[in-house]
PADRENTOR-922017 format. One record per residue: residue number from 1; y, x, z of N, C-alpha, C, O in turn. Coordinates in nm, 4 decimals. Example, Ala and Ser with C-alpha at 12.3 -4.5 7.8 and 13.67 -1.06 7.14 Angstrom:
# PADRENTOR-922017
+-----+----------+----------+----------+----------+----------+----------+----------+----------+----------+----------+----------+----------+
! seq !     n_yy !     n_xx !     n_zz !    ca_yy !    ca_xx !    ca_zz !     c_yy !     c_xx !     c_zz !     o_yy !     o_xx !     o_zz !
+-----+----------+----------+----------+----------+----------+----------+----------+----------+----------+----------+----------+----------+
!   1 !  -0.5690 !   1.3190 !   0.7800 !  -0.4500 !   1.2300 !   0.7800 !  -0.3300 !   1.3200 !   0.7800 !  -0.3319 !   1.4236 !   0.8465 !
!   2 !  -0.2250 !   1.2850 !   0.7080 !  -0.1060 !   1.3670 !   0.7140 !   0.0030 !   1.2900 !   0.7870 !   0.1138 !   1.3409 !   0.8039 !
+-----+----------+----------+----------+----------+----------+----------+----------+----------+----------+----------+----------+----------+
END
This chain:
# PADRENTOR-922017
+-----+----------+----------+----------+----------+----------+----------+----------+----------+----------+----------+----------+----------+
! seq !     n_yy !     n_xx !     n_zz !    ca_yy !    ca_xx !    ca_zz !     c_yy !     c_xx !     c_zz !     o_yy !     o_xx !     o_zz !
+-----+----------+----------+----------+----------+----------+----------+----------+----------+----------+----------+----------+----------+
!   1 !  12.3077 !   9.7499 !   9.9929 !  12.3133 !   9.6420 !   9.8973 !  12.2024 !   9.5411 !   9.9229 !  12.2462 !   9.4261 !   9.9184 !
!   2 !  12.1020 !   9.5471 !   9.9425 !  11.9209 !   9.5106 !   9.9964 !  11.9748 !   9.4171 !  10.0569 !  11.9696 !   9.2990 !  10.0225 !
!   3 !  12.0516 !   9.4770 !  10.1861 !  12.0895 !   9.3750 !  10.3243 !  12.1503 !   9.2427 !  10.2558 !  12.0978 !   9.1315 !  10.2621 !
!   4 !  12.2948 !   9.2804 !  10.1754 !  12.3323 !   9.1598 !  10.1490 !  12.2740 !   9.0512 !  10.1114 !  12.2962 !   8.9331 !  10.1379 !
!   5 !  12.1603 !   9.1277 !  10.0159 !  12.1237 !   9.0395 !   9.9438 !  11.9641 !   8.9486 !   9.9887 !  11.9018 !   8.8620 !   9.9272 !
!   6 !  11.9395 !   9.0141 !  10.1186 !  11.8767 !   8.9507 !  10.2120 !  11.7166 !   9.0257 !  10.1343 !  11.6053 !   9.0006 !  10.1806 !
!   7 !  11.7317 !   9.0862 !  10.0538 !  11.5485 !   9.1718 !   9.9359 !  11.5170 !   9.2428 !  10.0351 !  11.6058 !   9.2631 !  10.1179 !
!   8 !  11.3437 !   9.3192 !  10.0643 !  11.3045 !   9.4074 !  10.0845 !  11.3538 !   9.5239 !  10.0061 !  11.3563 !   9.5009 !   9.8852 !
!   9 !  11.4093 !   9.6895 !  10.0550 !  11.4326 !   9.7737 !   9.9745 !  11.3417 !   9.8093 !   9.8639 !  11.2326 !   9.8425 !   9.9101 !
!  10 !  11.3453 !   9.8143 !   9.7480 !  11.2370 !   9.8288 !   9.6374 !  11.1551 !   9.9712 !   9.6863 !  11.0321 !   9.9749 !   9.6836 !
!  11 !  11.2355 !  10.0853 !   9.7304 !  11.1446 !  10.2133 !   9.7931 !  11.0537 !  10.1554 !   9.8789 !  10.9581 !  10.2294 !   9.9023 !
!  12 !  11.0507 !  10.0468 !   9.9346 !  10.9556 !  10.0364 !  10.0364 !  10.8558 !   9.9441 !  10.0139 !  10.7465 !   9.9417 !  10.0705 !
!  13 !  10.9129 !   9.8373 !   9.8953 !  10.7580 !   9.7765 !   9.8268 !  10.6907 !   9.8886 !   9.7354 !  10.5692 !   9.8830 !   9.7159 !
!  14 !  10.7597 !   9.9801 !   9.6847 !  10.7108 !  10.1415 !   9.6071 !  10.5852 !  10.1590 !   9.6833 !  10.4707 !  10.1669 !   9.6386 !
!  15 !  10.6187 !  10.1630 !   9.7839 !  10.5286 !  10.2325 !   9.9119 !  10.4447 !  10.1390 !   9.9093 !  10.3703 !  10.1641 !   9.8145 !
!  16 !  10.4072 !  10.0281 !   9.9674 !  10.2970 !   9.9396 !   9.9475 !  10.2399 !   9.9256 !   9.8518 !  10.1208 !   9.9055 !   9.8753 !
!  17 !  10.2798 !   9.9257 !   9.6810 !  10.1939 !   9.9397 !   9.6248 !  10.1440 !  10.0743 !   9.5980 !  10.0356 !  10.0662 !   9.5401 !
!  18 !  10.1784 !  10.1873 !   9.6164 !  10.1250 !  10.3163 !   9.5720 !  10.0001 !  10.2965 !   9.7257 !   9.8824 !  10.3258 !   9.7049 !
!  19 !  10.0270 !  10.2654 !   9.8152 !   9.9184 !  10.2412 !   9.9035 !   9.7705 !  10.2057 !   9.8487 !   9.6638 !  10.2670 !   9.8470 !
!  20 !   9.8191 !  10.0614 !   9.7987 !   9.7103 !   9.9946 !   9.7102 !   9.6833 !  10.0495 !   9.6015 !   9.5624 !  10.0312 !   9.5876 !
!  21 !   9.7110 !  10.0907 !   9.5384 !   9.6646 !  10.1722 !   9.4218 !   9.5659 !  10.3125 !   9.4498 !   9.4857 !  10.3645 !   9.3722 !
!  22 !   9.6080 !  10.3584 !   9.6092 !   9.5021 !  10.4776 !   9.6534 !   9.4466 !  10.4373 !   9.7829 !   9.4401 !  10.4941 !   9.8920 !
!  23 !   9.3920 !  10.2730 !   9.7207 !   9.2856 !  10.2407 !   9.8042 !   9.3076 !  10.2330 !   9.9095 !   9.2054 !  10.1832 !   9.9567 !
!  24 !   9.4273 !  10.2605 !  10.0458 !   9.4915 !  10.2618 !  10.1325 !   9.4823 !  10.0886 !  10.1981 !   9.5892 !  10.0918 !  10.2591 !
!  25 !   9.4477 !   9.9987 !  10.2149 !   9.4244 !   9.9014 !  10.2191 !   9.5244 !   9.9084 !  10.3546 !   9.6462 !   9.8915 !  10.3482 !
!  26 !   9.4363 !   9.9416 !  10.5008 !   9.5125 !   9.9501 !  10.6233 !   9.6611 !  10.0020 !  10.6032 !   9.7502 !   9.9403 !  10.6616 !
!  27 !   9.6844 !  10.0805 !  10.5467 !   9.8735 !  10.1249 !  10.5561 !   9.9451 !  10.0568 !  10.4708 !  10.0668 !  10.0405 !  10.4786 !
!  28 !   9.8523 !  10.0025 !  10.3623 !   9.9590 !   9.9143 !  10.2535 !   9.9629 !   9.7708 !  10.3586 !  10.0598 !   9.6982 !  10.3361 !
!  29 !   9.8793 !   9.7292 !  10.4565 !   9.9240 !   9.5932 !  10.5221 !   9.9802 !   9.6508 !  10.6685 !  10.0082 !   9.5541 !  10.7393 !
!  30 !  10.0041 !   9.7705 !  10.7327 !  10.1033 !   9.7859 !  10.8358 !  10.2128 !   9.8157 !  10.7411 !  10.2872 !   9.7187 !  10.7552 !
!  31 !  10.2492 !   9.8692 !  10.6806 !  10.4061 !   9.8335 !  10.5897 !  10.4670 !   9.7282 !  10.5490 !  10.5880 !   9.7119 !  10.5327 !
!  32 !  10.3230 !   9.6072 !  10.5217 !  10.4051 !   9.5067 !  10.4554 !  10.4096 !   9.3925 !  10.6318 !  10.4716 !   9.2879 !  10.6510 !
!  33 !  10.3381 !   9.4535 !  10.7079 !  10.3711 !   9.4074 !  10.8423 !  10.5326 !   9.4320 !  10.8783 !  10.6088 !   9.3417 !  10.9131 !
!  34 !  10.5655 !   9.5583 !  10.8644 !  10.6991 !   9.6119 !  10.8775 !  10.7867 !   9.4755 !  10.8203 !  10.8465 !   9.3914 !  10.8873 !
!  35 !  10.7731 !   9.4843 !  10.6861 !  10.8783 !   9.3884 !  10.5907 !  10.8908 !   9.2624 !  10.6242 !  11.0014 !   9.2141 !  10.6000 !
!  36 !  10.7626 !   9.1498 !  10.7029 !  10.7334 !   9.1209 !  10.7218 !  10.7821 !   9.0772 !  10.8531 !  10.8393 !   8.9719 !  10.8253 !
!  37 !  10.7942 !   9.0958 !  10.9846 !  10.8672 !   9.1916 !  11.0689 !  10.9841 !   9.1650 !  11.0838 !  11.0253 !   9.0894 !  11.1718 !
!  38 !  11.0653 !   9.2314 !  10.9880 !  11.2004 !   9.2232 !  10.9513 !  11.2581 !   9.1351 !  10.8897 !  11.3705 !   9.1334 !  10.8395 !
!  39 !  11.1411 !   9.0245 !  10.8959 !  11.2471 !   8.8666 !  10.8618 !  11.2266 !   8.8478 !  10.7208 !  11.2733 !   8.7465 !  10.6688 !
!  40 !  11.1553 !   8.9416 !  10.6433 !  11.1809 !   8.8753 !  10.4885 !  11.0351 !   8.7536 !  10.4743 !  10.9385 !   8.7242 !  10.5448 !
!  41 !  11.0755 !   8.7224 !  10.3768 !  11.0231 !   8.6013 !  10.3535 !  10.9428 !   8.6154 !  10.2600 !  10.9730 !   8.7020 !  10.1779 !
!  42 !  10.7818 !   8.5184 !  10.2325 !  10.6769 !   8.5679 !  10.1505 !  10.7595 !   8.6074 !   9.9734 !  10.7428 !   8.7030 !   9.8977 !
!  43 !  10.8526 !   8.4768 !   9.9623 !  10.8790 !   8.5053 !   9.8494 !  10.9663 !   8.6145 !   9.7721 !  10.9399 !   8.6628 !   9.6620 !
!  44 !  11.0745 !   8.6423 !   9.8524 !  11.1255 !   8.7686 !   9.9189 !  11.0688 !   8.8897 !   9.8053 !  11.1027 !   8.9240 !   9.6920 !
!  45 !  10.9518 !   8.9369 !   9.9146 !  10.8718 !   9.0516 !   9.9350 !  10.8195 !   9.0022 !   9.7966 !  10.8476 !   9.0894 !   9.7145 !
!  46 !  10.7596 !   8.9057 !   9.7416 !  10.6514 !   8.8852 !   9.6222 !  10.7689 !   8.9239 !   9.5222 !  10.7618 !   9.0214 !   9.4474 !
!  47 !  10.8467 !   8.8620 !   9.5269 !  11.0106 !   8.8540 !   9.4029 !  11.0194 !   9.0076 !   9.3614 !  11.0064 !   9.0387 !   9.2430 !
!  48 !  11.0401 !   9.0974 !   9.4540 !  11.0205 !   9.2015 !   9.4870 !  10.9826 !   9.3119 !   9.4771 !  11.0525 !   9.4129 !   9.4851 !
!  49 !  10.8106 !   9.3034 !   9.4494 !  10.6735 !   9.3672 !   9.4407 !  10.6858 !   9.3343 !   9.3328 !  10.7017 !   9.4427 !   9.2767 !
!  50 !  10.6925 !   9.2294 !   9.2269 !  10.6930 !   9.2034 !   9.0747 !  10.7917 !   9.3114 !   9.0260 !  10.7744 !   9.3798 !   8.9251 !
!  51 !  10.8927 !   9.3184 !   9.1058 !  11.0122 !   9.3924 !   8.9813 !  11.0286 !   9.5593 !   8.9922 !  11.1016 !   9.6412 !   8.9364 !
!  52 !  10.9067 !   9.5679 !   9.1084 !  10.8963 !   9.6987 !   9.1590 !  10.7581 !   9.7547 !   9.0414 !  10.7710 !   9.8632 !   8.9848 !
!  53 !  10.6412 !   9.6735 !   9.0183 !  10.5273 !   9.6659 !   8.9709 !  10.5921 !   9.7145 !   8.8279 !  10.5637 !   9.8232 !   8.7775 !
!  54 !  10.6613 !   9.6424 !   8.7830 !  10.7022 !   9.6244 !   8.6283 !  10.7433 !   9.8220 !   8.5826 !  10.7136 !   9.9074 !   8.4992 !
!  55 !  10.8377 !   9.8006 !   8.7199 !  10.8681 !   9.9660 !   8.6109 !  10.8333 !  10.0951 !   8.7290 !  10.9119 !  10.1892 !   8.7397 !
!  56 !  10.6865 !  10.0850 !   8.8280 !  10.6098 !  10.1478 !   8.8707 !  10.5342 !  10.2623 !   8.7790 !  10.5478 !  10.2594 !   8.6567 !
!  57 !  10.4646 !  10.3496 !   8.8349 !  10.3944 !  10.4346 !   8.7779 !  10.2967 !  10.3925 !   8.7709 !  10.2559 !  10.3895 !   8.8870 !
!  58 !  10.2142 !  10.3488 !   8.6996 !  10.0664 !  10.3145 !   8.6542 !   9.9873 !  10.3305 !   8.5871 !  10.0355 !  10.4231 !   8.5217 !
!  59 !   9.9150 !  10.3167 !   8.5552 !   9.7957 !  10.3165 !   8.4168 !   9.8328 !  10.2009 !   8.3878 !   9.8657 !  10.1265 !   8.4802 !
!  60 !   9.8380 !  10.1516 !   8.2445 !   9.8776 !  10.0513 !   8.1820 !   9.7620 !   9.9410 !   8.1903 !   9.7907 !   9.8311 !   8.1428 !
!  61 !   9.6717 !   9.9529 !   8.2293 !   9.5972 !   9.8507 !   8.2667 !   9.6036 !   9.7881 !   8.3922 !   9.5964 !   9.6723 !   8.4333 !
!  62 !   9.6238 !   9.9312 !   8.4541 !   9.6286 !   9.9055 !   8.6625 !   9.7287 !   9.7949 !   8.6853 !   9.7263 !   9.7036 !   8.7679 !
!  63 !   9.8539 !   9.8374 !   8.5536 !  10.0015 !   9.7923 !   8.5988 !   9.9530 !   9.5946 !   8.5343 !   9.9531 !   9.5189 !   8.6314 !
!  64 !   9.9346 !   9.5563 !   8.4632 !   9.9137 !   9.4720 !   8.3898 !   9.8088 !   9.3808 !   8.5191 !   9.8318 !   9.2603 !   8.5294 !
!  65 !   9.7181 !   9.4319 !   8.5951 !   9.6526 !   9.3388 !   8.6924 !   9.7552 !   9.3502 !   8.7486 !   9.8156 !   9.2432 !   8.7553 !
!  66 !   9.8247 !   9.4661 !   8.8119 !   9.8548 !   9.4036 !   8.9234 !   9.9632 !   9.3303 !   8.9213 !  10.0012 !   9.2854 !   9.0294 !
!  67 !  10.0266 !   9.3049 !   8.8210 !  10.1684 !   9.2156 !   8.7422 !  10.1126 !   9.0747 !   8.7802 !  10.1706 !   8.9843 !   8.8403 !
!  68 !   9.9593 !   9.0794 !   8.7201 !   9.9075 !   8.9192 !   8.7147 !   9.8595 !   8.8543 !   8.8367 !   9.8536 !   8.7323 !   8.8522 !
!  69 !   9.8175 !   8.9638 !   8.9425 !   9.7836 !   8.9385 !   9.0981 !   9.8950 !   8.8670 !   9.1826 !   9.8959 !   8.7678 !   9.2554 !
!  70 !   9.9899 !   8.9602 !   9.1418 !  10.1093 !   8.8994 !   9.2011 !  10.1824 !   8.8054 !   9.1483 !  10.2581 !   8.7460 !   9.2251 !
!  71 !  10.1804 !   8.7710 !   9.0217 !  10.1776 !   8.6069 !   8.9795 !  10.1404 !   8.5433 !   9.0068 !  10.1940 !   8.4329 !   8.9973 !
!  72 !  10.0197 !   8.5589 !   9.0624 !   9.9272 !   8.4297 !   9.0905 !   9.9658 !   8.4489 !   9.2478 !   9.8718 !   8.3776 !   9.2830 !
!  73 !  10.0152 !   8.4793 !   9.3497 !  10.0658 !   8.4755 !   9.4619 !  10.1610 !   8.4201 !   9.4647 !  10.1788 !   8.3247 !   9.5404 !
!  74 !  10.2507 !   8.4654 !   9.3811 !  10.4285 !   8.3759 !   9.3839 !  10.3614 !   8.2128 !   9.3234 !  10.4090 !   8.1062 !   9.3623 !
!  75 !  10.2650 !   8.2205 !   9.2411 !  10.2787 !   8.0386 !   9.1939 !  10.2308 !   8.0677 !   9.3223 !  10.3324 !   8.1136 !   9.3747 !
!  76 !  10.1425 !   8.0712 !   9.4079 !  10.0473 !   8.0209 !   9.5388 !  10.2065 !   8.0223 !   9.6532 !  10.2199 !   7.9447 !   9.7477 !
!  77 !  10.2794 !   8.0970 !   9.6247 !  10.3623 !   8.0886 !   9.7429 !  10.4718 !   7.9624 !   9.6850 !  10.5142 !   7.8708 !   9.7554 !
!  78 !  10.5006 !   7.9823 !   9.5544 !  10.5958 !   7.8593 !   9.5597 !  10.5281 !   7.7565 !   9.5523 !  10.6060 !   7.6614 !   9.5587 !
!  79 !  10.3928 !   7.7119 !   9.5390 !  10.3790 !   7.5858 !   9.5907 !  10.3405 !   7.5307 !   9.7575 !  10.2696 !   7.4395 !   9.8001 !
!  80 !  10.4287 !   7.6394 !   9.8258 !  10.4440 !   7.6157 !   9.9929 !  10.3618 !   7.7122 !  10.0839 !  10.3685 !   7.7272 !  10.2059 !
!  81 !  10.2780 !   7.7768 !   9.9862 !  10.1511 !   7.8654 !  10.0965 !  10.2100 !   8.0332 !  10.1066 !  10.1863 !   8.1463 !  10.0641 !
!  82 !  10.3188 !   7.9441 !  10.2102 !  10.3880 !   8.0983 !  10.2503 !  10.4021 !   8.1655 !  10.3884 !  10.4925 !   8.1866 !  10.4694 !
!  83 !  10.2050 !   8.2008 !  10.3711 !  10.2075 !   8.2467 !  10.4926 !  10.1840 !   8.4197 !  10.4911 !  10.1869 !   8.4853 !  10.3869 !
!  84 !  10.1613 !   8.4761 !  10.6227 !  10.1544 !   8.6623 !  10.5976 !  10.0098 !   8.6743 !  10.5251 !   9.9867 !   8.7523 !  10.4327 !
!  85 !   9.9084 !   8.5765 !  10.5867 !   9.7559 !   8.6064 !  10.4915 !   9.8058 !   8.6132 !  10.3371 !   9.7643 !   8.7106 !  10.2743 !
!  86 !   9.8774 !   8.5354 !  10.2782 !   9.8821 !   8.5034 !  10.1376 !   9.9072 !   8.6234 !  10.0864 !   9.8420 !   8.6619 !   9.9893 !
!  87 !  10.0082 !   8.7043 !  10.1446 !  10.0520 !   8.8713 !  10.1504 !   9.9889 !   8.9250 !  10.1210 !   9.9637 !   8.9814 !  10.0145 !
!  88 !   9.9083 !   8.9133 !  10.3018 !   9.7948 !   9.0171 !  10.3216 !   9.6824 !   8.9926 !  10.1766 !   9.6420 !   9.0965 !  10.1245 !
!  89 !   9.6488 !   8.8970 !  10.1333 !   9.5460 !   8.8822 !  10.0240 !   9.5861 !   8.9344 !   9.8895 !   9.5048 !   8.9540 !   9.7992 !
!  90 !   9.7003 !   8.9536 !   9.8809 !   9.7216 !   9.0234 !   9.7514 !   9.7449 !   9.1427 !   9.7996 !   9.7337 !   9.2190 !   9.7036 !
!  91 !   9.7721 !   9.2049 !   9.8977 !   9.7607 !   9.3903 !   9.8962 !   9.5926 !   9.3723 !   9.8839 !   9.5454 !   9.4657 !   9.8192 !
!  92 !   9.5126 !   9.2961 !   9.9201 !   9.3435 !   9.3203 !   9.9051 !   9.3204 !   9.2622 !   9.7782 !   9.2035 !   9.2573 !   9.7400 !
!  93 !   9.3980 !   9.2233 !   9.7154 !   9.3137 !   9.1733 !   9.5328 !   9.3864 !   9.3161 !   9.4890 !   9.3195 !   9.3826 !   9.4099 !
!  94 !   9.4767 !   9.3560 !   9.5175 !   9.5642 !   9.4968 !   9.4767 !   9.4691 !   9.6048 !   9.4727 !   9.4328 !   9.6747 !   9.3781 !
!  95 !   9.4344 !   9.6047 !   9.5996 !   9.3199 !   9.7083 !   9.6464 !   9.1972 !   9.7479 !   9.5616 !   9.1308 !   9.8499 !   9.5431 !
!  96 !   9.1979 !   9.6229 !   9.5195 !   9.0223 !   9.6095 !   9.4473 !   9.0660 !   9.6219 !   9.3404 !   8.9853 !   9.6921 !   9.2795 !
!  97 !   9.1715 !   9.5885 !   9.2579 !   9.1666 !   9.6104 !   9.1059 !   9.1825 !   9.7681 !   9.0905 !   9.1317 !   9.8242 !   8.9934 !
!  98 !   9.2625 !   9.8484 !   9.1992 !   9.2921 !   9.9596 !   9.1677 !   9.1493 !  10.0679 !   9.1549 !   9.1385 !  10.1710 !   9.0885 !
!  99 !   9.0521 !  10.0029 !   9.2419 !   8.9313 !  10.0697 !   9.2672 !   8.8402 !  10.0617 !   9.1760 !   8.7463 !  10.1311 !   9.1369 !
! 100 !   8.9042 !   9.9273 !   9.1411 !   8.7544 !   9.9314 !   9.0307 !   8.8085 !   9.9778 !   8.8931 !   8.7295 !   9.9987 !   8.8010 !
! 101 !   8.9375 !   9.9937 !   8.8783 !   8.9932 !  10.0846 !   8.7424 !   8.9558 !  10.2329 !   8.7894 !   8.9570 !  10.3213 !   8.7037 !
! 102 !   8.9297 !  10.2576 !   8.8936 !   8.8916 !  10.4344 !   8.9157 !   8.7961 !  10.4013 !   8.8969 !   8.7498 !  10.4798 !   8.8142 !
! 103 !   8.6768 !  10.2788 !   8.9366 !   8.5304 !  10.3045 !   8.9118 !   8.5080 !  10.3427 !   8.7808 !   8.4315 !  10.4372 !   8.7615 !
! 104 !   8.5689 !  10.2778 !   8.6719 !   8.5509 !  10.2461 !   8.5212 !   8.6073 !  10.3964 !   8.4683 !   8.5776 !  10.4233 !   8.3519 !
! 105 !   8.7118 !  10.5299 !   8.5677 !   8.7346 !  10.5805 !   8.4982 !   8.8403 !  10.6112 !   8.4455 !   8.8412 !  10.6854 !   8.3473 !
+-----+----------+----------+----------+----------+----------+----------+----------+----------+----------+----------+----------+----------+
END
């Protein structure tokens, strides 16, 4: 169904963010290299990661940054900045919110 519809499979943005969430920084950006790769497109993958985020396993705080991280990527990508860094920078704002909600506990 994915194919038709030209989406990254949601199991596999699953995977990138459970990456980022255990601090995984390097494997959450060779996966989204994969997707990446395979022709999808920043907005794609961001469209994506939002609807995957929403009904993810999280701590209700974890889930709530990282809802808003990746908002602020899709406005950054729909106003044209749709490149793989823009990606790559939100699996690393991903990274850090998840770490510093384990710092806190």
């Amino acid at each position: 169904m994915f194919k038709v519809c030209d989406q990254p499979h949601p199991l596999l943005v699953a995977t990138v963010l459970g990456q980022c969430n255990n601090g995984k920084l390097e494997d959450a950006h060779d996966a989204m290299l994969g997707l990446w790769q395979k022709g999808y497109s920043a907005m794609d993958i961001v469209t994506t990661m939002f609807r995957v985020a929403k009904n993810y396993d999280l701590p209700e705080f974890v889930k709530l940054e990282f809802i808003r991280e990746i908002g602020f990527a899709h406005m950054r990508i729909a106003d044209g900045n749709t490149s793989f860094l823009q990606v790559c920078g939100l699996l690393a704002k991903l990274c850090k919110v998840a770490a510093a909600a384990k710092a806190q506990g």
